[in-house]
mmCIF file of the N, C-alpha and C atoms, coordinates in Angstrom:
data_MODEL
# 
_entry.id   MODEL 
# 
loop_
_atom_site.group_PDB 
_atom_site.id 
_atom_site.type_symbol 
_atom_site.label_atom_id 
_atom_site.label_alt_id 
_atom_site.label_comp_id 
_atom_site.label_asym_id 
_atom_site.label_entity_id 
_atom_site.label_seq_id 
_atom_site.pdbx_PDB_ins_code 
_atom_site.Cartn_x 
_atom_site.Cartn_y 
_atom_site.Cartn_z 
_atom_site.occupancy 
_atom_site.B_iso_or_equiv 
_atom_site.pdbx_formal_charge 
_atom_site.auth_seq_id 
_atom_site.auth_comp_id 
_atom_site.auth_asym_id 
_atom_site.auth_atom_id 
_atom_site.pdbx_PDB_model_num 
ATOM 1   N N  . UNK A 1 1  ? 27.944 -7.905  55.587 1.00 0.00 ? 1  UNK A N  1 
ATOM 2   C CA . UNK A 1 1  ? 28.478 -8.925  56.455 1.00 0.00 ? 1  UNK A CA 1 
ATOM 3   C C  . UNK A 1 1  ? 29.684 -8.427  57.254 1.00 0.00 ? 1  UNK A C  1 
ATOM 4   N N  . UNK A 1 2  ? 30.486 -7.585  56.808 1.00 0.00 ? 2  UNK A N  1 
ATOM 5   C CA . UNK A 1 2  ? 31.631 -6.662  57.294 1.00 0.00 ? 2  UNK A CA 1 
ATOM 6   C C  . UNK A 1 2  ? 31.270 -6.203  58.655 1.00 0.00 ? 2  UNK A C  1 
ATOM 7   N N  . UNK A 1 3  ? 29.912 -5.666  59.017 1.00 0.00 ? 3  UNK A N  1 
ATOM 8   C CA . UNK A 1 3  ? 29.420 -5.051  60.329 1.00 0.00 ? 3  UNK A CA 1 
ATOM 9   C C  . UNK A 1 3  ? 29.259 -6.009  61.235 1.00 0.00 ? 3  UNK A C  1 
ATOM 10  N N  . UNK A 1 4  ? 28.827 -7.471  60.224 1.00 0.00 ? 4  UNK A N  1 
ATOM 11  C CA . UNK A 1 4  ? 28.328 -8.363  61.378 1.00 0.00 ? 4  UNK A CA 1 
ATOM 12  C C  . UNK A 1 4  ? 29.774 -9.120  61.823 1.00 0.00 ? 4  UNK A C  1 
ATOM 13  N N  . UNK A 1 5  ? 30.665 -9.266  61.443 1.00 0.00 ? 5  UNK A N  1 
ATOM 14  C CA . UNK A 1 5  ? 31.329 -9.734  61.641 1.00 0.00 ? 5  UNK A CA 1 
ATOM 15  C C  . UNK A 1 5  ? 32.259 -9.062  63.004 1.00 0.00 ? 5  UNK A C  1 
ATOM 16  N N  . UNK A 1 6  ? 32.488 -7.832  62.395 1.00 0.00 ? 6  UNK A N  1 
ATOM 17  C CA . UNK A 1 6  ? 33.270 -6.539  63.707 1.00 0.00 ? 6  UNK A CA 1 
ATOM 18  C C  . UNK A 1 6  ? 32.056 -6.514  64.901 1.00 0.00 ? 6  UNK A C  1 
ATOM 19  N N  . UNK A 1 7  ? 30.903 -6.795  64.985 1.00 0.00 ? 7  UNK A N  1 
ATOM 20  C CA . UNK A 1 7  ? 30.271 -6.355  66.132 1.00 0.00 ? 7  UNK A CA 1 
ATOM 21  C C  . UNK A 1 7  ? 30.231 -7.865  66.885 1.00 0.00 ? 7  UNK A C  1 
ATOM 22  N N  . UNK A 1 8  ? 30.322 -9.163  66.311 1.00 0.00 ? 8  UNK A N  1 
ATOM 23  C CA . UNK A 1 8  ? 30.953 -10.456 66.552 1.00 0.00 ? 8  UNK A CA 1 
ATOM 24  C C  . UNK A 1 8  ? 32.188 -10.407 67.510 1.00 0.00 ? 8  UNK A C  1 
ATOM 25  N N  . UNK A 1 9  ? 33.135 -9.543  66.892 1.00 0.00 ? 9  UNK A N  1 
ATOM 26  C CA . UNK A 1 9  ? 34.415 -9.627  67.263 1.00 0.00 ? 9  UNK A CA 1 
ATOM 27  C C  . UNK A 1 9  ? 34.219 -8.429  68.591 1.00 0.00 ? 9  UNK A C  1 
ATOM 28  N N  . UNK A 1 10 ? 34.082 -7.729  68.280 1.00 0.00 ? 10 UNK A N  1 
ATOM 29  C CA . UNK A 1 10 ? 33.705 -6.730  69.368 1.00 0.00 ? 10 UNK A CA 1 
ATOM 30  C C  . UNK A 1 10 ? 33.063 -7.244  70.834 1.00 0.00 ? 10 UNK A C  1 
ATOM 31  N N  . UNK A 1 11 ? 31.907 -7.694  70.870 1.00 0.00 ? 11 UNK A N  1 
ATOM 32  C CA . UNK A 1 11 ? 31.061 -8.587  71.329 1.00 0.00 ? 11 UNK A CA 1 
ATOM 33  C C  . UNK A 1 11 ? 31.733 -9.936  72.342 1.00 0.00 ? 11 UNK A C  1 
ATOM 34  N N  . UNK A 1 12 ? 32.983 -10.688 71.351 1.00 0.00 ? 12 UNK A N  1 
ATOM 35  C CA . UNK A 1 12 ? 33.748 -11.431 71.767 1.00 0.00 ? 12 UNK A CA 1 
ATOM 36  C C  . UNK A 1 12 ? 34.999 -11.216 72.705 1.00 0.00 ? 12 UNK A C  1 
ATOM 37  N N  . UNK A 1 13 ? 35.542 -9.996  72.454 1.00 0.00 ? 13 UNK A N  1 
ATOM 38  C CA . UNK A 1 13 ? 36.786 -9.419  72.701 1.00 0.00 ? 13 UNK A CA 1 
ATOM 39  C C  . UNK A 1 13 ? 36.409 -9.025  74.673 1.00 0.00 ? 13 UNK A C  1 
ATOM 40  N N  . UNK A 1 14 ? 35.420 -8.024  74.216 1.00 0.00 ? 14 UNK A N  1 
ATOM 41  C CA . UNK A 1 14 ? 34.582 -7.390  75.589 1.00 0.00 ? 14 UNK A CA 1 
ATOM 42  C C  . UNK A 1 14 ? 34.288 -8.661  76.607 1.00 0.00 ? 14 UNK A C  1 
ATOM 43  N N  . UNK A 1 15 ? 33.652 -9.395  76.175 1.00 0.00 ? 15 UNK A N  1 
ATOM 44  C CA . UNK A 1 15 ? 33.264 -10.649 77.001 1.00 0.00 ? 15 UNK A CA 1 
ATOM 45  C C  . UNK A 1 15 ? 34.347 -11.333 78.038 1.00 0.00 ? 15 UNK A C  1 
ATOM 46  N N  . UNK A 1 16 ? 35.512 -11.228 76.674 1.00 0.00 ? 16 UNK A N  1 
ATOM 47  C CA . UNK A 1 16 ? 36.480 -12.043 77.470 1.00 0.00 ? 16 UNK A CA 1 
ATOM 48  C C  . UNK A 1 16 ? 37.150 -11.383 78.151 1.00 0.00 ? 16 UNK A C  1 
ATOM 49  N N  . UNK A 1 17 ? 37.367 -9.989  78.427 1.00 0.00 ? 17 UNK A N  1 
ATOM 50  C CA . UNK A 1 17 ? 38.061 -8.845  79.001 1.00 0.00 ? 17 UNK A CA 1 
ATOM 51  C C  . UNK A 1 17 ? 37.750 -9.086  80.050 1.00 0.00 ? 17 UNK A C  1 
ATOM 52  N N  . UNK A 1 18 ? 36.056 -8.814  80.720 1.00 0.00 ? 18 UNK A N  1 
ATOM 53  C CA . UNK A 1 18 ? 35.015 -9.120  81.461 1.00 0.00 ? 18 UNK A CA 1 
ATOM 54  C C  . UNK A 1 18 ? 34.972 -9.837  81.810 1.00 0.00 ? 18 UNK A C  1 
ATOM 55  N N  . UNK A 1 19 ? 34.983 -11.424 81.636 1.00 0.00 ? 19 UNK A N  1 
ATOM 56  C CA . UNK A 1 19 ? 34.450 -12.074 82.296 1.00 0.00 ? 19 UNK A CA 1 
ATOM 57  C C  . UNK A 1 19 ? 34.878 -12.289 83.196 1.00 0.00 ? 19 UNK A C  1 
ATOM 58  N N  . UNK A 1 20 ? 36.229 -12.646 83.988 1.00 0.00 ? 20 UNK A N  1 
ATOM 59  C CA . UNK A 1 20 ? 36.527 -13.021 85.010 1.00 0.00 ? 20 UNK A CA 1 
ATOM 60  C C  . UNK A 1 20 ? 35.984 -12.046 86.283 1.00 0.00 ? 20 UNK A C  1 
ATOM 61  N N  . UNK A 1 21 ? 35.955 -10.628 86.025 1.00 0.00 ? 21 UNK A N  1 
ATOM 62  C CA . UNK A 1 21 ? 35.927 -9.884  87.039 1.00 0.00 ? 21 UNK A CA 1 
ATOM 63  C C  . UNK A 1 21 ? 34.166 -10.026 87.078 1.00 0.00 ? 21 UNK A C  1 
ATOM 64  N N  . UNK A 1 22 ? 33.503 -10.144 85.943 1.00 0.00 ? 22 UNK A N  1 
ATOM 65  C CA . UNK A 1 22 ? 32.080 -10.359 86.539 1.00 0.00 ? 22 UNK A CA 1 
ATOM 66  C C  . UNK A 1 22 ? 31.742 -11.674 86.977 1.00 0.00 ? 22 UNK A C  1 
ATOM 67  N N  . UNK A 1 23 ? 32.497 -12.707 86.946 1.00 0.00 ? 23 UNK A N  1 
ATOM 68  C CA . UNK A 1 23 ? 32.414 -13.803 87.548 1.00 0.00 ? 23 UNK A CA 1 
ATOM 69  C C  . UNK A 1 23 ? 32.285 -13.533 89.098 1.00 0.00 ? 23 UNK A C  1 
ATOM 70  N N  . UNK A 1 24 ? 33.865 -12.908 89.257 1.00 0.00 ? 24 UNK A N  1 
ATOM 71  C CA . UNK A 1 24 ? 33.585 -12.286 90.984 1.00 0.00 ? 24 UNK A CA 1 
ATOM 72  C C  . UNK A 1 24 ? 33.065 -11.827 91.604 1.00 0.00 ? 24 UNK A C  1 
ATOM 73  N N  . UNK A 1 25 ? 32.051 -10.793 90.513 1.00 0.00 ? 25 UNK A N  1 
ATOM 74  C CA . UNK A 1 25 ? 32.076 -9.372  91.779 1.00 0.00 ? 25 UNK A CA 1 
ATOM 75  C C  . UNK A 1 25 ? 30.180 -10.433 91.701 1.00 0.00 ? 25 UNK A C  1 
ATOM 76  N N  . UNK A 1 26 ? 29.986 -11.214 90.516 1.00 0.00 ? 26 UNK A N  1 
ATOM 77  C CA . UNK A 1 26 ? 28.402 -11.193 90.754 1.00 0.00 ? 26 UNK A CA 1 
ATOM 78  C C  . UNK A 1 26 ? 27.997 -12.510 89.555 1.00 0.00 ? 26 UNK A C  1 
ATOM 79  N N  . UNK A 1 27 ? 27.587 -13.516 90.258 1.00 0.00 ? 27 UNK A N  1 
ATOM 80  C CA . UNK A 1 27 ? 27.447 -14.680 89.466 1.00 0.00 ? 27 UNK A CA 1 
ATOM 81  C C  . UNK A 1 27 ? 26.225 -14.291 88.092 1.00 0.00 ? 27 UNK A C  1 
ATOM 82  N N  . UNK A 1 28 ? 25.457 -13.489 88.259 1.00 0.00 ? 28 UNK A N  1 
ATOM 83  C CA . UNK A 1 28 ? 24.374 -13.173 86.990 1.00 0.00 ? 28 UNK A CA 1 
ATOM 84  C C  . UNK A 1 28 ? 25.142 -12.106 86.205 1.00 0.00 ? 28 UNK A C  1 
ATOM 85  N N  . UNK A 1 29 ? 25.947 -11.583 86.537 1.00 0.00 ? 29 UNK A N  1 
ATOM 86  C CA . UNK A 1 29 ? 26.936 -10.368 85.651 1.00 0.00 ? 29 UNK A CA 1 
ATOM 87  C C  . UNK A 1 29 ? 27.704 -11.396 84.784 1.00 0.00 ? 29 UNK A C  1 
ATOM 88  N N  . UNK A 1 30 ? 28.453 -12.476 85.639 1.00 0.00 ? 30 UNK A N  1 
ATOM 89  C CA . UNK A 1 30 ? 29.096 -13.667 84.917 1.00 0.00 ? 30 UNK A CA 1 
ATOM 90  C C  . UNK A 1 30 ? 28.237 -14.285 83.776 1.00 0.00 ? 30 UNK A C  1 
ATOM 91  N N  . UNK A 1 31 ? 27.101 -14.354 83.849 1.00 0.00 ? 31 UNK A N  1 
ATOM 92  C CA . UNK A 1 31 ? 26.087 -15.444 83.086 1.00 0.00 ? 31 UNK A CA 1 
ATOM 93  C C  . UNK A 1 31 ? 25.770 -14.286 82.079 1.00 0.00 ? 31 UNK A C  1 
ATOM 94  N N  . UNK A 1 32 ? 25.342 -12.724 81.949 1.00 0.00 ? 32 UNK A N  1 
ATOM 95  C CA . UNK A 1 32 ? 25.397 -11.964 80.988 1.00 0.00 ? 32 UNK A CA 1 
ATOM 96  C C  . UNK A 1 32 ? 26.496 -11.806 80.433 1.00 0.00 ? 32 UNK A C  1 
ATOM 97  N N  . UNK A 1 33 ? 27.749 -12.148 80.673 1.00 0.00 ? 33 UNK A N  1 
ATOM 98  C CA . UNK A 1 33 ? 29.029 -11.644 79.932 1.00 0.00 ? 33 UNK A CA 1 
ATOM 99  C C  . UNK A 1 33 ? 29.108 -13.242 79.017 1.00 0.00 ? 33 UNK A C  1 
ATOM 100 N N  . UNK A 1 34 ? 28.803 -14.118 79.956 1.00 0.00 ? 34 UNK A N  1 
ATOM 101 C CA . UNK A 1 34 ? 29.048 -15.112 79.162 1.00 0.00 ? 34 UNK A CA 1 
ATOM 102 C C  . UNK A 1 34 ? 28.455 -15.352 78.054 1.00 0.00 ? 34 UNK A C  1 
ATOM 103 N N  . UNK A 1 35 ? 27.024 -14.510 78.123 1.00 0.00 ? 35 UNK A N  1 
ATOM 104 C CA . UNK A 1 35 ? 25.769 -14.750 76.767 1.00 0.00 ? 35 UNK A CA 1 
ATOM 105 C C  . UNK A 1 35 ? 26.359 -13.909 75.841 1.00 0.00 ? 35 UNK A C  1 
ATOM 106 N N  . UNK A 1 36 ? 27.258 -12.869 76.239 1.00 0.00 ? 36 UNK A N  1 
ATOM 107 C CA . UNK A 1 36 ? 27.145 -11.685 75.205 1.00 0.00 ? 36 UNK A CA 1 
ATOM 108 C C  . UNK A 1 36 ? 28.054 -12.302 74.730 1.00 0.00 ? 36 UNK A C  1 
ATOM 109 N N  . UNK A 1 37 ? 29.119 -13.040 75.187 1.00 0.00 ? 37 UNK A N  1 
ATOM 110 C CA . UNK A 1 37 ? 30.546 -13.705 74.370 1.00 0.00 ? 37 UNK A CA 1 
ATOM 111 C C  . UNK A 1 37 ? 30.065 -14.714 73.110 1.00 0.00 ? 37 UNK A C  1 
ATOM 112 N N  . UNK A 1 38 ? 29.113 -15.638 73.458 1.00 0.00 ? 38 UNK A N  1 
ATOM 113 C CA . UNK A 1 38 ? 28.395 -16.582 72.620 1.00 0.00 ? 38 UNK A CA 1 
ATOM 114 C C  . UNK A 1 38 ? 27.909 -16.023 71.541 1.00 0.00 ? 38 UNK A C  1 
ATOM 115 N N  . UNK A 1 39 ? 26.720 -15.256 72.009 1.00 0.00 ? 39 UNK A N  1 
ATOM 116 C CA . UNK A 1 39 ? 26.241 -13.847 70.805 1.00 0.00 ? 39 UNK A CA 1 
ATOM 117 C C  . UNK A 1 39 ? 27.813 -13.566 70.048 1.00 0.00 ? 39 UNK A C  1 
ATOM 118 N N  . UNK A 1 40 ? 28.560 -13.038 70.309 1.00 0.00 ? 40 UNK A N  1 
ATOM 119 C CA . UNK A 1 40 ? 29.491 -12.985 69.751 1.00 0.00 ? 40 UNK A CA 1 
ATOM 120 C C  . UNK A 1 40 ? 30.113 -13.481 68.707 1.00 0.00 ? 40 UNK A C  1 
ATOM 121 N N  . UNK A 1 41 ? 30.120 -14.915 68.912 1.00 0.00 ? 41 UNK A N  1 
ATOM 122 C CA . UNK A 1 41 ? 30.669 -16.253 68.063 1.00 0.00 ? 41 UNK A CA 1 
ATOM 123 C C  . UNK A 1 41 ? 29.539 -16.503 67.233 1.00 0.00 ? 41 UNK A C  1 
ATOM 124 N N  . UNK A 1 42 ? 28.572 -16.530 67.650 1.00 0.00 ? 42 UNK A N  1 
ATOM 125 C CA . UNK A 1 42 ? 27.880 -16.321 66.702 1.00 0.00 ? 42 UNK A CA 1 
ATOM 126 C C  . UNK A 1 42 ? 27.740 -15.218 65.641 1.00 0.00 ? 42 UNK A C  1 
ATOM 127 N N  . UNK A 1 43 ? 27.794 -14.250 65.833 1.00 0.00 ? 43 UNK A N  1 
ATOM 128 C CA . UNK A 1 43 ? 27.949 -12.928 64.706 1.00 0.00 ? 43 UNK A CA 1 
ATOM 129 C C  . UNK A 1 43 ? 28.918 -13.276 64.222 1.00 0.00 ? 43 UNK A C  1 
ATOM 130 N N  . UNK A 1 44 ? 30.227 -13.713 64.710 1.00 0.00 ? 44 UNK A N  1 
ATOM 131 C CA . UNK A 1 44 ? 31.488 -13.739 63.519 1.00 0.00 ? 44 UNK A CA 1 
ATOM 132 C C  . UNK A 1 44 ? 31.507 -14.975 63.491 1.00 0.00 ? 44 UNK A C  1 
ATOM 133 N N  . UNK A 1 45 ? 30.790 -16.089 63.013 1.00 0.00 ? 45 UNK A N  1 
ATOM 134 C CA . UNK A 1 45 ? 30.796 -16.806 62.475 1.00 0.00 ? 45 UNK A CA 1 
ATOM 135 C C  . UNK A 1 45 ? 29.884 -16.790 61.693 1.00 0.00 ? 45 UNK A C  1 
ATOM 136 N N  . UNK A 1 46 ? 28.062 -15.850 61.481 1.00 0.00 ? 46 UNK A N  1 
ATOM 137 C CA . UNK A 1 46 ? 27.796 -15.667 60.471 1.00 0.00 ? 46 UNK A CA 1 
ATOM 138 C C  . UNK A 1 46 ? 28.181 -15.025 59.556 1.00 0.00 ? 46 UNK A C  1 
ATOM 139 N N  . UNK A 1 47 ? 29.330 -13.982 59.785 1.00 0.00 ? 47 UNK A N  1 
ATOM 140 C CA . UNK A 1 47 ? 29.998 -12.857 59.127 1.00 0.00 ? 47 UNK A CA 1 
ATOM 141 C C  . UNK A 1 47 ? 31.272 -13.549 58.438 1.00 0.00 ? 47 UNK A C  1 
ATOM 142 N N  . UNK A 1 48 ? 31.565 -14.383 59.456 1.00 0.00 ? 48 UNK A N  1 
ATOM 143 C CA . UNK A 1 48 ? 32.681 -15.010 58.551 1.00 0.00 ? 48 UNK A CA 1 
ATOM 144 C C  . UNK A 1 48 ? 32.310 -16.537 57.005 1.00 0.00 ? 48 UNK A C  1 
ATOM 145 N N  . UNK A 1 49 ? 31.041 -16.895 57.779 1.00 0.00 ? 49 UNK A N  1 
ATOM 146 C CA . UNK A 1 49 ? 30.648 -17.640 56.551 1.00 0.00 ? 49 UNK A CA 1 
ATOM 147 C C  . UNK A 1 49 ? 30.223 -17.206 55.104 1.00 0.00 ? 49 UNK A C  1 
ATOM 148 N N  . UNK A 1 50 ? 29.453 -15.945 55.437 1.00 0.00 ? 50 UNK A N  1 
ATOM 149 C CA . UNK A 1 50 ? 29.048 -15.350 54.532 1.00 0.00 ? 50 UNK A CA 1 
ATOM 150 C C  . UNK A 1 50 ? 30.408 -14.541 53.239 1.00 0.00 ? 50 UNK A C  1 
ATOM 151 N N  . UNK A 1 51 ? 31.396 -14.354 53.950 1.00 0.00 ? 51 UNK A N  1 
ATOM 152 C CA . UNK A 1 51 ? 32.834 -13.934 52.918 1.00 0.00 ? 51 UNK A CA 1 
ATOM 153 C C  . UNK A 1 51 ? 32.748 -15.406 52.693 1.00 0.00 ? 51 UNK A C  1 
ATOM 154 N N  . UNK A 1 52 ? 33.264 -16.678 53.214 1.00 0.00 ? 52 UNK A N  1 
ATOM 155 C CA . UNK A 1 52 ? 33.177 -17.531 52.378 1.00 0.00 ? 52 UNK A CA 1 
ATOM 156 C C  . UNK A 1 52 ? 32.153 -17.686 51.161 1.00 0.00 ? 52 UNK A C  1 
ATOM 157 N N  . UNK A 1 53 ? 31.313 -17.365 51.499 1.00 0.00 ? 53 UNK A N  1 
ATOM 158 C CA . UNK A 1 53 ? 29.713 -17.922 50.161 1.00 0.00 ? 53 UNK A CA 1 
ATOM 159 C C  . UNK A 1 53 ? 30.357 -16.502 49.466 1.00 0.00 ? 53 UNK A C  1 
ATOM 160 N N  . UNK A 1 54 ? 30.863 -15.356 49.200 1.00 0.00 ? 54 UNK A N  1 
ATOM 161 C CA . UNK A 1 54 ? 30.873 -14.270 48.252 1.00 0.00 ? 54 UNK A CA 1 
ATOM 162 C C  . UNK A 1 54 ? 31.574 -14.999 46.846 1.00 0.00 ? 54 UNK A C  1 
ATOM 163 N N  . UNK A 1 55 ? 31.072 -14.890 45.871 1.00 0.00 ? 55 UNK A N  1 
ATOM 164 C CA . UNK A 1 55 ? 31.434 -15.192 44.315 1.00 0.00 ? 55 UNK A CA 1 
ATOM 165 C C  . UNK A 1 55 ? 33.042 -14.535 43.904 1.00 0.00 ? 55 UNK A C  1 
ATOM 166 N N  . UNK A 1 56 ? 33.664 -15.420 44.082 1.00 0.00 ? 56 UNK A N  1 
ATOM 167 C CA . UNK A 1 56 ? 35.086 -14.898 43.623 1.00 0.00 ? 56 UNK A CA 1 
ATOM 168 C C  . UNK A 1 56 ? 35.856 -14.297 44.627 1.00 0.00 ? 56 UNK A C  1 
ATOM 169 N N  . UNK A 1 57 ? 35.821 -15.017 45.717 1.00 0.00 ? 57 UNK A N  1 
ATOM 170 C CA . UNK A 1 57 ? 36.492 -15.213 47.162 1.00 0.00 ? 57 UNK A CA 1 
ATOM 171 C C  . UNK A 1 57 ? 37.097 -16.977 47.075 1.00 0.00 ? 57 UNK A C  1 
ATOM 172 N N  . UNK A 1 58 ? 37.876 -16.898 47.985 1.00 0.00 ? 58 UNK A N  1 
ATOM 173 C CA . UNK A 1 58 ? 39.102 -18.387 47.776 1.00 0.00 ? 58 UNK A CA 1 
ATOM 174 C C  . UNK A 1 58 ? 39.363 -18.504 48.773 1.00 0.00 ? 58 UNK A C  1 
ATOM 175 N N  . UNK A 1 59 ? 39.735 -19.583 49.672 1.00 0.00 ? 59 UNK A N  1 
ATOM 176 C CA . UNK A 1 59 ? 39.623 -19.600 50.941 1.00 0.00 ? 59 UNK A CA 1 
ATOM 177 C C  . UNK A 1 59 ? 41.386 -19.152 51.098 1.00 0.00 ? 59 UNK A C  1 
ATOM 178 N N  . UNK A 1 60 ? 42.268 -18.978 49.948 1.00 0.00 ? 60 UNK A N  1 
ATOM 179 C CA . UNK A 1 60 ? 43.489 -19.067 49.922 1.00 0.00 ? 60 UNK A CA 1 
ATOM 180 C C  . UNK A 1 60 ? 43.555 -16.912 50.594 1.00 0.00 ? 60 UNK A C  1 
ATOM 181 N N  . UNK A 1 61 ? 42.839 -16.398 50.173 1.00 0.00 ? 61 UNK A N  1 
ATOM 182 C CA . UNK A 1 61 ? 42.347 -15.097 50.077 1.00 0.00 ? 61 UNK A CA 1 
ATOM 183 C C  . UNK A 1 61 ? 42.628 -14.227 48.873 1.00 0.00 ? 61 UNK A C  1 
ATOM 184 N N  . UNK A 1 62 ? 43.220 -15.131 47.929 1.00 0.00 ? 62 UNK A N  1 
ATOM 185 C CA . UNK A 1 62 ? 43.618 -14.052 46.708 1.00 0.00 ? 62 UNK A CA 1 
ATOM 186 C C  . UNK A 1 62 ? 42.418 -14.161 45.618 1.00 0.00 ? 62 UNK A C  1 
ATOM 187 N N  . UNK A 1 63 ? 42.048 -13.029 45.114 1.00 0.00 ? 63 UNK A N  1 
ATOM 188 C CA . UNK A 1 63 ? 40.620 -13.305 44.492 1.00 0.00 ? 63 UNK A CA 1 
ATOM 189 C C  . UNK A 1 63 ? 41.047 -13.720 43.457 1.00 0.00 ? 63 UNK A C  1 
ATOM 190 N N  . UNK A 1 64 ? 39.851 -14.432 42.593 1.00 0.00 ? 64 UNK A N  1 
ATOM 191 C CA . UNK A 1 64 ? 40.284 -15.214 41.043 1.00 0.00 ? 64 UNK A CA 1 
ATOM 192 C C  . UNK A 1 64 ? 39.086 -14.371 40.122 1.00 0.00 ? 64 UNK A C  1 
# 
């Protein structure tokens, strides 16, 4: 879940770097940056749910 989560964040980070200037230079460059940002949120939010569901994880972060 560690991979899915960094390629989430990765995914997210890039998008938002991007997007404005592919907004400008080209309205379908805009609409791919915007998908890849979503894709994004999605990966780190399955990556991040999944550390929640791990056995002896706490949402506090100190393990028990």
């Amino acid at each position: 879940m560690n991979v899915i989560k960094w390629v989430g964040f990765a995914l997210l980070a890039a998008a938002l770097a991007v997007l404005p200037f592919t907004i400008w230079i080209s309205g379908r460059l805009g609409i791919v940056s915007a998908t890849a940002g979503v894709v994004g949120i999605v990966l780190l939010t399955i990556g991040l749910a999944g550390k929640r569901d791990e056995p002896g994880s706490s949402s506090d972060g100190h393990e028990t």
